[in-house]
KEKEDO-965376 format. One line per field, with one value per residue (C-alpha): residue in three letters; x, y, z. Coordinates in Angstrom, 1 decimal, padded with zeros to 4 digits, always signed. Last residue first. Layout:
N
residu <- (ALA;...)
east <- (X;...)
north <- (Y;...)
up <- (Z;...)
***
This chain:
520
residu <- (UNK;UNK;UNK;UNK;UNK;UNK;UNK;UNK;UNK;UNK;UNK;UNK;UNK;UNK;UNK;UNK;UNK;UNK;UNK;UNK;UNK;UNK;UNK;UNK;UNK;UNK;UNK;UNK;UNK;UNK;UNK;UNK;UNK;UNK;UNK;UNK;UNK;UNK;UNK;UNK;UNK;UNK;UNK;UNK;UNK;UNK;UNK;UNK;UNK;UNK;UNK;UNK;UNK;UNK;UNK;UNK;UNK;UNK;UNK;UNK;UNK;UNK;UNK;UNK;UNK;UNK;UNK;UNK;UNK;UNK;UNK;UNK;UNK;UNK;UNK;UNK;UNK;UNK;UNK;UNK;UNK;UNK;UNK;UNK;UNK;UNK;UNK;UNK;UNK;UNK;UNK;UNK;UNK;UNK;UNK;UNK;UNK;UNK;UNK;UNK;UNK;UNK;UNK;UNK;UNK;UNK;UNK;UNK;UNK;UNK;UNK;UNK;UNK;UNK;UNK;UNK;UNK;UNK;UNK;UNK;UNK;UNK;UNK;UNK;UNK;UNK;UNK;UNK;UNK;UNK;UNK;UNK;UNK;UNK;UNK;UNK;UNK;UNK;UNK;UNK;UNK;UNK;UNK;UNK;UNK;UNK;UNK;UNK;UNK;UNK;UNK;UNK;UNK;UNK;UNK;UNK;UNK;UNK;UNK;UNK;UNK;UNK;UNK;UNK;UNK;UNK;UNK;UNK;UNK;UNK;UNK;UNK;UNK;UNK;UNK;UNK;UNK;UNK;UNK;UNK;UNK;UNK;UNK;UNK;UNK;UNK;UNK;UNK;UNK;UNK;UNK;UNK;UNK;UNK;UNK;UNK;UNK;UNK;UNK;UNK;UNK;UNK;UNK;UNK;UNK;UNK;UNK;UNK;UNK;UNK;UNK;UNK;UNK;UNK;UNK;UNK;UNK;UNK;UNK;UNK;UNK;UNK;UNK;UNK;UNK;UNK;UNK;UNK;UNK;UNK;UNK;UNK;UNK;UNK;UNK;UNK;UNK;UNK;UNK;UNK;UNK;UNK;UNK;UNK;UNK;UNK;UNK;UNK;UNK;UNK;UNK;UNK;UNK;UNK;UNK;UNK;UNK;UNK;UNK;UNK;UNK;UNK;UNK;UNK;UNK;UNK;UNK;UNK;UNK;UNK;UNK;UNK;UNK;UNK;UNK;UNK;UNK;UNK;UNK;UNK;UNK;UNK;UNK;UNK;UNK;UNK;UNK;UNK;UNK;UNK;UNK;UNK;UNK;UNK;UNK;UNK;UNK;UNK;UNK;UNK;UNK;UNK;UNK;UNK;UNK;UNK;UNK;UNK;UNK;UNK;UNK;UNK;UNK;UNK;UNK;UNK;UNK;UNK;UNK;UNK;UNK;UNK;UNK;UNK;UNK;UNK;UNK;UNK;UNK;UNK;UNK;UNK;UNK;UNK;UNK;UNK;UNK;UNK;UNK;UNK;UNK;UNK;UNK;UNK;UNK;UNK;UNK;UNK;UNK;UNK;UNK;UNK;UNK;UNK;UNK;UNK;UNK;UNK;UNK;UNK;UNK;UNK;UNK;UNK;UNK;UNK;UNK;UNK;UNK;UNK;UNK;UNK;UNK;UNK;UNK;UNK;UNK;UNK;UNK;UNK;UNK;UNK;UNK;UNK;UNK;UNK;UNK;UNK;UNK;UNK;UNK;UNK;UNK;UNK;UNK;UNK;UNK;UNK;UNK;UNK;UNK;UNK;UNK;UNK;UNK;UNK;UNK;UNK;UNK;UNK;UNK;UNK;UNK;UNK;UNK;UNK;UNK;UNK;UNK;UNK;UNK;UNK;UNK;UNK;UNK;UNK;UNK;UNK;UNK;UNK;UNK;UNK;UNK;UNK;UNK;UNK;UNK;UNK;UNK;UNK;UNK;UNK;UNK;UNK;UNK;UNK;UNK;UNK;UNK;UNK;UNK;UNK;UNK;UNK;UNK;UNK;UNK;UNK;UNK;UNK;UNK;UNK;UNK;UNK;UNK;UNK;UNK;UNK;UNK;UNK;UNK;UNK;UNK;UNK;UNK;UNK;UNK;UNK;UNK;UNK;UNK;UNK;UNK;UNK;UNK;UNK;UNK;UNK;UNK;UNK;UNK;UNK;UNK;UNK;UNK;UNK;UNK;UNK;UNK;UNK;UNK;UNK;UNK;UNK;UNK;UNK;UNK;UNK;UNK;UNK;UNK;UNK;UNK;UNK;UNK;UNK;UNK;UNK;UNK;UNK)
east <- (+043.5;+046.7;+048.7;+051.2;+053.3;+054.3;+057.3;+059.8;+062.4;+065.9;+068.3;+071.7;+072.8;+075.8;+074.0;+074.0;+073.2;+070.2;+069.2;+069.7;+067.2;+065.0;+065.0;+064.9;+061.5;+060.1;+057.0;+056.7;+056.9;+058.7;+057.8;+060.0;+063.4;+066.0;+069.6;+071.8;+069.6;+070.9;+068.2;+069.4;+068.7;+065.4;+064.3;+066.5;+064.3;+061.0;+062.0;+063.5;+059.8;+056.8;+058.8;+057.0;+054.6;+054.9;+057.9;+060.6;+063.6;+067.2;+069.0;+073.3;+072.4;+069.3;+069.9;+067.2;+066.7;+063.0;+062.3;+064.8;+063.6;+059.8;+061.0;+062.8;+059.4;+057.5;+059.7;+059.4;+055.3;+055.6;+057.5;+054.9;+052.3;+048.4;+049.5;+048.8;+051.8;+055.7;+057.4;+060.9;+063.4;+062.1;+064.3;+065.4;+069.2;+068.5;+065.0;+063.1;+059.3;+057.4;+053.6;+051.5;+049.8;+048.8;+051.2;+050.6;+052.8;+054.8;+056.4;+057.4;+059.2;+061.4;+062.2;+062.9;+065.1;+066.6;+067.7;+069.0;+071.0;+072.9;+073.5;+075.1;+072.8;+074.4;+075.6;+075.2;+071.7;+068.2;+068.7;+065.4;+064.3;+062.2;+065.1;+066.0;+062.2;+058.9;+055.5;+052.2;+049.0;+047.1;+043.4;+041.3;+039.3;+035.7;+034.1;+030.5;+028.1;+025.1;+028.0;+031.0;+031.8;+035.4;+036.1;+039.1;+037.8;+038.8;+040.0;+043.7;+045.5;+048.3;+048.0;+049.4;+046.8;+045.7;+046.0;+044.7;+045.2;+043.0;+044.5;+042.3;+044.0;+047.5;+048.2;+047.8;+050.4;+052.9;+051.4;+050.1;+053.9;+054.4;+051.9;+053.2;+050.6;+050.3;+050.0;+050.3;+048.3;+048.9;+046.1;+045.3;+048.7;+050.3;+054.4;+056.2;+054.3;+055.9;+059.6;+057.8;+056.2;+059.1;+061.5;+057.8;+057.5;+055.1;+055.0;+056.0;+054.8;+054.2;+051.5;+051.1;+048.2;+048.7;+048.4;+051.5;+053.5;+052.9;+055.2;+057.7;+058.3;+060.6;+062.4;+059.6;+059.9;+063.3;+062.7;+059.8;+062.3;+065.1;+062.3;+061.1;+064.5;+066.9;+065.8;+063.2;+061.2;+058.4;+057.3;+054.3;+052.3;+049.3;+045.9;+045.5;+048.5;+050.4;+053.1;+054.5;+057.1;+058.8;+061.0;+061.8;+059.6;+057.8;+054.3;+052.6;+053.7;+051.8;+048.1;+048.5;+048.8;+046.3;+044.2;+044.8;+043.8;+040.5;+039.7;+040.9;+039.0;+035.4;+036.0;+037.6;+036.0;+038.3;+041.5;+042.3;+043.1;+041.0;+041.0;+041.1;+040.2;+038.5;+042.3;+042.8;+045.7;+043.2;+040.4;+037.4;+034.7;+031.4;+032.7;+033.1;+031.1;+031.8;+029.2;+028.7;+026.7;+027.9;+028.2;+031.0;+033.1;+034.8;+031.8;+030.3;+030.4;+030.4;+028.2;+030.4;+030.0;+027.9;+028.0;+029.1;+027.5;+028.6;+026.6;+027.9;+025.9;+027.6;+030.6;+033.9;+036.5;+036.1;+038.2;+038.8;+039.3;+037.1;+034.5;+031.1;+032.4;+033.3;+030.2;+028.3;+030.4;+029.2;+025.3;+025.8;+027.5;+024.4;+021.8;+022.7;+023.5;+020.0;+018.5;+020.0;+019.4;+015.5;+015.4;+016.8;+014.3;+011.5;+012.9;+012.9;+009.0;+008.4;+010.4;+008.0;+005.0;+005.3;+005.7;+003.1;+001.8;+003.3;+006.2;+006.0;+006.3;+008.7;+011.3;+011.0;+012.1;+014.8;+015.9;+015.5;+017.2;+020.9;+019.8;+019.5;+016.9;+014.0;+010.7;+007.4;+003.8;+001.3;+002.6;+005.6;+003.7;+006.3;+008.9;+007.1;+006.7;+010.6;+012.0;+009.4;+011.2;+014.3;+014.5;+012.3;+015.5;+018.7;+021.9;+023.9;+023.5;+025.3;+028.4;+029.1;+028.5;+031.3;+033.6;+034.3;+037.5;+038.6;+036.3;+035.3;+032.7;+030.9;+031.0;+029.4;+026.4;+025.8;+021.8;+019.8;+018.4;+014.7;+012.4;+008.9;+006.3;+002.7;+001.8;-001.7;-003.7;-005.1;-008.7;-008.7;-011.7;-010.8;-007.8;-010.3;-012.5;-009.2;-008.1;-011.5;-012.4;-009.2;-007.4;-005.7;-003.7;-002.6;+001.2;+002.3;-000.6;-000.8;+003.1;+002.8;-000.2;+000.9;+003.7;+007.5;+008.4;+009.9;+011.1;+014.8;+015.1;+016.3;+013.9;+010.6;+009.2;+006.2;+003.1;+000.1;+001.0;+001.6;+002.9;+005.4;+006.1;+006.9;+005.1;+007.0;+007.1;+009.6;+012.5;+015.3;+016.3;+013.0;+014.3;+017.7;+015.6;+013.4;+016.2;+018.0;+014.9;+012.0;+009.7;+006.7;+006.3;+003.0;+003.0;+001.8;+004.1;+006.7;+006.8;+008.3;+010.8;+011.6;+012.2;+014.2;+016.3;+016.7;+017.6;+020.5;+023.0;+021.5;+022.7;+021.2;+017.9;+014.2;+011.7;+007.7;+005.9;+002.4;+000.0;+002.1;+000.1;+000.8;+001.7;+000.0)
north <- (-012.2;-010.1;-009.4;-006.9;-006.3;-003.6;-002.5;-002.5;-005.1;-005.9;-008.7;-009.5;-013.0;-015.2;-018.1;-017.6;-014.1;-015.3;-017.8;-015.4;-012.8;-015.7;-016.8;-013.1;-012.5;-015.1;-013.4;-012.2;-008.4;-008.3;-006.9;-008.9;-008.1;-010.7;-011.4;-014.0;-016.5;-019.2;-021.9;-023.3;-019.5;-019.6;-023.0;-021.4;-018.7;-020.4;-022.8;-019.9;-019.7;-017.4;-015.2;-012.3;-010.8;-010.5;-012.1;-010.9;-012.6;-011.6;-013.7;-014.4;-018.1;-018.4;-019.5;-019.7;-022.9;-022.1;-025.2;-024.4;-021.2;-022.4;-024.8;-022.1;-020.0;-023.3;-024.5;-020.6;-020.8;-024.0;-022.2;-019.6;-021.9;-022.4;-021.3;-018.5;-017.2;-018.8;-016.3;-017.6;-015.5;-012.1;-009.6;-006.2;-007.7;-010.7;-011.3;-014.5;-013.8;-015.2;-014.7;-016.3;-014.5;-013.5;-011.8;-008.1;-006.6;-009.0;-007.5;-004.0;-005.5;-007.5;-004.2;-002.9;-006.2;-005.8;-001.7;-002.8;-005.6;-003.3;-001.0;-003.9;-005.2;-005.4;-008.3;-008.2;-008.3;-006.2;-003.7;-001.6;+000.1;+003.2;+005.4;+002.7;+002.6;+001.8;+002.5;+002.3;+002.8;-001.0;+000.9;+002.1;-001.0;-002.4;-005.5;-005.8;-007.9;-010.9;-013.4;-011.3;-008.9;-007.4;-004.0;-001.6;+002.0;+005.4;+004.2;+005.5;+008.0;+008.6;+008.2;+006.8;+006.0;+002.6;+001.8;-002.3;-004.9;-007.7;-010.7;-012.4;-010.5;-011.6;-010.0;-006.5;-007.1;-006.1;-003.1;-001.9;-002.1;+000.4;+002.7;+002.7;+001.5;+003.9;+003.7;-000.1;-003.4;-006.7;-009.4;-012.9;-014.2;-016.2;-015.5;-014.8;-011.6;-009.9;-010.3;-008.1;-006.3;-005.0;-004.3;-002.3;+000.2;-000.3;+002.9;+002.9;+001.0;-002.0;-005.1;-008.5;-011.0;-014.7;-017.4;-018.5;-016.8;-019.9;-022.0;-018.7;-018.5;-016.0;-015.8;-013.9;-010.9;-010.2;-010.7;-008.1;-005.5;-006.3;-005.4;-002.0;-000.8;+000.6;-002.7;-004.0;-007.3;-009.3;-012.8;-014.8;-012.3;-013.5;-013.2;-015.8;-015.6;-012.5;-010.9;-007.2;-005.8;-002.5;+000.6;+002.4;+003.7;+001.1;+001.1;+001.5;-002.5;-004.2;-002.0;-002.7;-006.8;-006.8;-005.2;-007.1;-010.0;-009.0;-007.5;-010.8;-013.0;-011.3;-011.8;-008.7;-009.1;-010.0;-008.3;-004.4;-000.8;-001.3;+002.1;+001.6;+004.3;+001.6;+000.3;+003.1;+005.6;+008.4;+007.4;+006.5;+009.3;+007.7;+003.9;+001.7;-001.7;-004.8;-007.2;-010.9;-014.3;-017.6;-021.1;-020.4;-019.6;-016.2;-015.0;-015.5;-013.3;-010.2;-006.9;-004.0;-000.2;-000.7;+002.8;+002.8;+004.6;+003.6;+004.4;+003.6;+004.6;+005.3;+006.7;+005.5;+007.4;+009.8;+012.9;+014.6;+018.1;+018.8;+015.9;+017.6;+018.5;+014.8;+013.4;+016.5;+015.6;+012.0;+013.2;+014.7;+012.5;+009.7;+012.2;+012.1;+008.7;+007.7;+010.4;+009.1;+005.8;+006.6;+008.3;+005.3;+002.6;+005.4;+005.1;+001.5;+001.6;+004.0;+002.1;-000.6;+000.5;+002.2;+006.0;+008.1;+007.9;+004.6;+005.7;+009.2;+008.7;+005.6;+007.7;+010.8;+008.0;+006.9;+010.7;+012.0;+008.6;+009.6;+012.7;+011.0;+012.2;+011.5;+010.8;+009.3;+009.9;+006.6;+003.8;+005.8;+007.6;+006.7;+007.6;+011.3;+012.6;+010.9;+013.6;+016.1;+016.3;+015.5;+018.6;+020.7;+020.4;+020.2;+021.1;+022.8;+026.3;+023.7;+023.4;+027.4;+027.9;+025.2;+026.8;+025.9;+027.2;+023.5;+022.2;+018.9;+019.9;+021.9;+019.0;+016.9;+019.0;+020.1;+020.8;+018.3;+016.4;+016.7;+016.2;+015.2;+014.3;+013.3;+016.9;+017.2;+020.3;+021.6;+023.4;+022.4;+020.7;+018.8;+017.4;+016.5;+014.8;+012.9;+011.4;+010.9;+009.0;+006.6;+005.6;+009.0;+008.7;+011.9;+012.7;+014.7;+017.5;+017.2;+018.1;+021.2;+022.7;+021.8;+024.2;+023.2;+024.5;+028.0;+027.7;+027.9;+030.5;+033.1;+032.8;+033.2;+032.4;+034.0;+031.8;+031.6;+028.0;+028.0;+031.5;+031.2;+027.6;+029.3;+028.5;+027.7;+028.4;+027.4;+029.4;+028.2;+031.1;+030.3;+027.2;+028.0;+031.1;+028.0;+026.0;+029.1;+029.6;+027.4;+025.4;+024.1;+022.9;+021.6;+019.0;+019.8;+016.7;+019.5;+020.5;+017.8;+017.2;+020.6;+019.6;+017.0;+019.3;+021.8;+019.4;+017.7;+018.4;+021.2;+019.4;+021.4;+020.6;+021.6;+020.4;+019.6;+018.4;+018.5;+016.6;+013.0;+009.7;+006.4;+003.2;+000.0)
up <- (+024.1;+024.1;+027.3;+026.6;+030.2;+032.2;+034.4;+031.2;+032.9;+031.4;+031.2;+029.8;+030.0;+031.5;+032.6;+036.3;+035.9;+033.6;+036.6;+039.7;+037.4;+037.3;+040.8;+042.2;+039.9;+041.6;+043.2;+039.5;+038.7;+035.7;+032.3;+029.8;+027.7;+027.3;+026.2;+025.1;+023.0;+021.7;+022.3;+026.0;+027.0;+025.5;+027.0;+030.9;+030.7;+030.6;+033.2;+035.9;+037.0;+036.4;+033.8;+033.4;+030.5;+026.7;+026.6;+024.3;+023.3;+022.1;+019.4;+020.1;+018.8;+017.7;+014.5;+011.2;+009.4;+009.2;+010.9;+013.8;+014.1;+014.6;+017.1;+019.1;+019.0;+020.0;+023.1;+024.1;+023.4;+025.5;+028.3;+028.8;+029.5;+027.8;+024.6;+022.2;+020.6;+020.0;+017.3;+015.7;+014.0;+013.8;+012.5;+013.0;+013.9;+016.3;+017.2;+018.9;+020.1;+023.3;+023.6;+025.9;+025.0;+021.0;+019.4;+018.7;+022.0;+021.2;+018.1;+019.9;+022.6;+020.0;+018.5;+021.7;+022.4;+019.1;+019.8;+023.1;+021.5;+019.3;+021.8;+024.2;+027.1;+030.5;+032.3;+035.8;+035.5;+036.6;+033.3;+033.5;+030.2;+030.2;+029.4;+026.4;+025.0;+025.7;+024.6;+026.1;+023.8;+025.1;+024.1;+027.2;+028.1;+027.4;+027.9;+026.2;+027.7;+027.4;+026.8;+026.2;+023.3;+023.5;+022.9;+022.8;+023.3;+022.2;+018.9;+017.4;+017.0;+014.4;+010.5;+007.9;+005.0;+004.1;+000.6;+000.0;-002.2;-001.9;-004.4;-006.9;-010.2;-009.7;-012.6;-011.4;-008.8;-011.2;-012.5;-009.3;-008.3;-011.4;-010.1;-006.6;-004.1;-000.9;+002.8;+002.0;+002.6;+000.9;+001.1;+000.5;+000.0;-002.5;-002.8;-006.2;-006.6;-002.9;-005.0;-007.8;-005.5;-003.7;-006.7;-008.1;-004.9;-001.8;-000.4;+003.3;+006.5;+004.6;+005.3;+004.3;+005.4;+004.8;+002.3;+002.6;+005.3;+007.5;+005.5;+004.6;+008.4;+010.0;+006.3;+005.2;+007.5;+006.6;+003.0;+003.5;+005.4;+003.0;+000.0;+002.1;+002.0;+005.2;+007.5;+009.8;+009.7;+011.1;+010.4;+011.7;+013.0;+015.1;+014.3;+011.6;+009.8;+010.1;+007.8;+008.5;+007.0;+008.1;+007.0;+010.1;+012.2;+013.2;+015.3;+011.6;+011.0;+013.8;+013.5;+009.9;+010.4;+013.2;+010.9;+008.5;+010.2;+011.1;+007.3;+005.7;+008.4;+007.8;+003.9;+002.0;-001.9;-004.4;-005.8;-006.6;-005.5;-001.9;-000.1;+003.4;+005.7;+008.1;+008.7;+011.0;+010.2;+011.0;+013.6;+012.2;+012.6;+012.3;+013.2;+010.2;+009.6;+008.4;+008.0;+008.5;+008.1;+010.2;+008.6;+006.5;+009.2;+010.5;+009.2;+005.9;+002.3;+004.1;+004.0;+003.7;+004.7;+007.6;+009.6;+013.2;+016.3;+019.6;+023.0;+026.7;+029.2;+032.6;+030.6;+031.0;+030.7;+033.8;+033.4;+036.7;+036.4;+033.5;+034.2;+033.1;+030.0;+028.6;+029.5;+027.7;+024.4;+025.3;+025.6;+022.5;+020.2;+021.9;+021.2;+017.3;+017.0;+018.5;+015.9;+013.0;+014.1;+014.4;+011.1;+009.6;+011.5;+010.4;+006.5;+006.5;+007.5;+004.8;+002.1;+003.0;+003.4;+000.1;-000.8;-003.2;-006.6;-007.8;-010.2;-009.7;-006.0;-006.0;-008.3;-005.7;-003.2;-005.1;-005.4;-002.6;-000.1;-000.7;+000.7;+004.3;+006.9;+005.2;+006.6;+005.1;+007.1;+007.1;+008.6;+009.4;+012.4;+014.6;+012.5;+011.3;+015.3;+015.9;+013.0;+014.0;+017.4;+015.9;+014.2;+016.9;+019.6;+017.7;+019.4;+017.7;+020.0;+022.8;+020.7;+020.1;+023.6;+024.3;+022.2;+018.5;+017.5;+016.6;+014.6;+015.7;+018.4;+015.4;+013.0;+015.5;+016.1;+012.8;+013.7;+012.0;+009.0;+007.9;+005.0;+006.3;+004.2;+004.4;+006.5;+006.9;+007.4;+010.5;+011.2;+014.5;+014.1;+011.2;+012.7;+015.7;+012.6;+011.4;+014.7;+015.4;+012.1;+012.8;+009.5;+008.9;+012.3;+013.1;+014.0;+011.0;+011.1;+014.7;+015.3;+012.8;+014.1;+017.9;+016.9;+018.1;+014.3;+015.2;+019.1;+019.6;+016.4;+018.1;+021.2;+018.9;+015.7;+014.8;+014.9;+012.8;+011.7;+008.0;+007.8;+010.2;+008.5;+005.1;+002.5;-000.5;-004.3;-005.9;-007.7;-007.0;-004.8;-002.9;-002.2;-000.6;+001.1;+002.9;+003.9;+005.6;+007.6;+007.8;+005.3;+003.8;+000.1;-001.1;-004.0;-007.2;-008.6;-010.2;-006.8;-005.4;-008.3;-007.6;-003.9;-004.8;-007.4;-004.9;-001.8;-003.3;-000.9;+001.8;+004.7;+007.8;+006.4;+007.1;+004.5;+005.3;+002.7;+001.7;-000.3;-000.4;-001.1;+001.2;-000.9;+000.0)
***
């Protein structure tokens, strides 16, 4: 059943599109109301338009505050044509219908994010009769339309000349929009409000917690084949997040691809020298540093060519053609770059099925790490700590050489994206053998040195990193017995003094950071 349109009411912030939708309007012989700055855009055009003022017998008042708050406005969207005393008190009251209502709101959001705005200037934005007639046409979507997206004028003008007014349908979907615009809308304010009313003492954690995010993929499956999925992109994505991607070529990103590369991106943009990045479900599997981006990828493949097949690669610089050309020789599912140089598009043009992705640099990153839980939502401040050599505590009599402080930072920097218990081999901006995810910290050493071994890498004079403390001498004494001859971890175990006592009894350096890079 469609619903036929006499009147519309139109009151944008967004002015994109509006003249040609409201000429289409027109052109239908139907009744244009509006306010303010909407209402000159129109007139400019052209059109003819009543102006709300006019329409209700009521001056604005309070610079602007109050203008379409108007009984006359708010009974002529809210009344239910299909009951006879909705429609006689209507009557009554000598009010007209409104079928349409065109609205999208104050620029709250854009106000906070510029950066002269004051705190006045942010409270003026916020829209009181906007969403007031926005929720008045929702709710009475089964026979009212609303439209607070242009993107929605022109297939909905289609659906009115097409079939005289606007379907069930598209109405309905339209309220559940207009009610997510609105939700969004209170939810940037009431967190911009948050924010104020802790000057001194800044609480991060809101009692309420609201997100918006807009889906910008729908997925093949899930993380199985069994499960359906969808990617979506918060509202302001933080710069040098992997939600700015560009992709330049290959298939569509499946739920895994876009997980894993961001654990690859978020890996390789902590470097600043030229880096390589390759991870395999989660976790990365090879790592490397060097003067050109093709050493930094050979580096990084060496760690473990078996596991870098198929996997996720990522560059902290442009990727040029001598790099792609050696990257074309190896499947993998995706590559990811702050730029793709034209001729290393070239290259990895032929390898049509592979996802390759510009990401630009950027710093910051998301206010909130999440984890969903059974019936809950875990949240934490994101794991932003860095160290380096002035944070460093050396608890041995042997002390670290330069060149072994700069591995063991490196190293540092690599566990903080493998999953715990996390234990990772370096020697010269490398990774030689990573050991993630098991149940004790001395199988994930067994693992790394295993992973070396098949790789036909050495330990010997390699550095480790463990993502958290040493319970017992054990663990030390695996990675010791490997090759390696010094060691970065956080400390803090009841049996620190056995551990240090065991790498002074073996002749290695050692150093503390105070805090550890659990990753779950």
């Amino acid at each position: 059943m469609t619903s036929p349109i006499q009147r519309a009411l139109l009151s944008v912030s967004d002015k994109t599109g509006l003249v040609a939708f409201a000429q289409g309007l027109a052109t239908l012989g139907i009744e244009l109301l509006s306010t303010g700055g909407t209402a000159r855009t129109l007139i400019d055009a052209g059109l003819r338009v009543t102006q709300v003022a006019d329409f209700t017998g009521f001056a604005e008042m309070l610079d602007g505050r109050v203008k379409t708050l108007h009984p006359k406005i708010h009974a002529g969207i809210l009344y239910r044509r299909d009951l006879p005393d909705h429609v006689a008190a209507l009557e009554k009251a000598h009010f007209a219908p409104i079928d349409l209502v065109v609205v999208n709101l104050y620029p709250f959001k854009q106000t906070i994010n510029t950066p002269s705005a004051t705190f006045h200037d942010a409270i003026e934005n916020i829209d009181i009769g906007g969403p007031a007639m926005v929720r008045s046409a929702a709710k009475n979507h089964a026979h009212v339309s609303v439209l607070t997206n242009p993107a929605d004028y022109a297939p909905v003008l289609s659906e009115i000349l097409a079939q005289g007014g606007v379907s069930d349908k598209t109405r309905l979907r339209l309220a559940a929009q207009a009610f997510q615009h609105t939700a969004a809308y209170d939810a940037a304010i009431g967190e911009y409000l948050h924010e104020h009313a802790h000057p001194q003492s800044p609480q991060p954690f809101p009692e309420q917690l609201h997100f918006q995010f807009q889906q910008i993929q729908s997925l093949r499956y899930g993380e199985n084949p069994h499960q359906q999925a969808a990617f979506y992109r918060d509202l302001s994505p933080a710069p040098g997040s992997l939600a700015n991607y560009q992709q330049i070529q290959g298939k569509a990103l499946s739920y895994n691809n876009i997980a894993d590369a961001d654990a690859a991106w978020e890996c390789v943009k902590s470097f600043a020298l030229p880096a390589c990045v390759i991870v395999k479900h989660a976790n990365p599997c090879g790592v490397g540093i060097a003067h050109s981006l093709q050493e930094a990828y050979q580096k990084a493949l060496l760690t473990d060519p078996t596991s870098a097949f198929g996997g996720i690669v990522a560059f902290n610089r442009e990727l040029d053609e001598d790099t792609a050309q050696a990257l074309s020789k190896l499947f993998v599912e995706v590559i990811l770059a702050p730029r793709i140089s034209t001729q290393a598009a070239t290259v990895l043009a032929g390898k049509t099925n592979v996802r390759v992705l510009q990401v630009p640099v950027g710093t910051g990153s998301n206010p909130y790490d999440l984890k969903r839980v059974g019936g809950g939502l875990l949240v934490q401040s994101p794991d932003n700590a860095i160290m380096d050599e002035k944070g460093l505590k050396i608890v041995t009599r042997v002390k670290p050489t330069p060149s072994q402080l700069s591995d063991l930072l490196f190293a540092w920097s690599v566990a903080k994206f493998v999953k715990s218990n996390a234990i990772v081999f370096c020697a010269n901006g490398q990774t030689l053998g990573v050991g993630a995810g098991q149940m004790s910290r001395v199988d994930s050493a067994r693992i790394a040195s295993i992973k070396a071994k098949n790789a036909n890498l050495t330990l010997e004079g390699s550095v480790v990193a463990s993502d958290a403390f040493f319970p017992f001498r054990d663990g030390l004494d695996v990675v010791v017995a490997a090759g390696a001859r010094a060691v970065i971890q956080p400390g803090g175990s009841i049996r620190d003094d056995e551990v240090i006592a065991a790498a002074d009894e073996q002749g290695i350096a050692m150093v503390y950071t105070g805090f550890r890079h659990f990753r779950h």
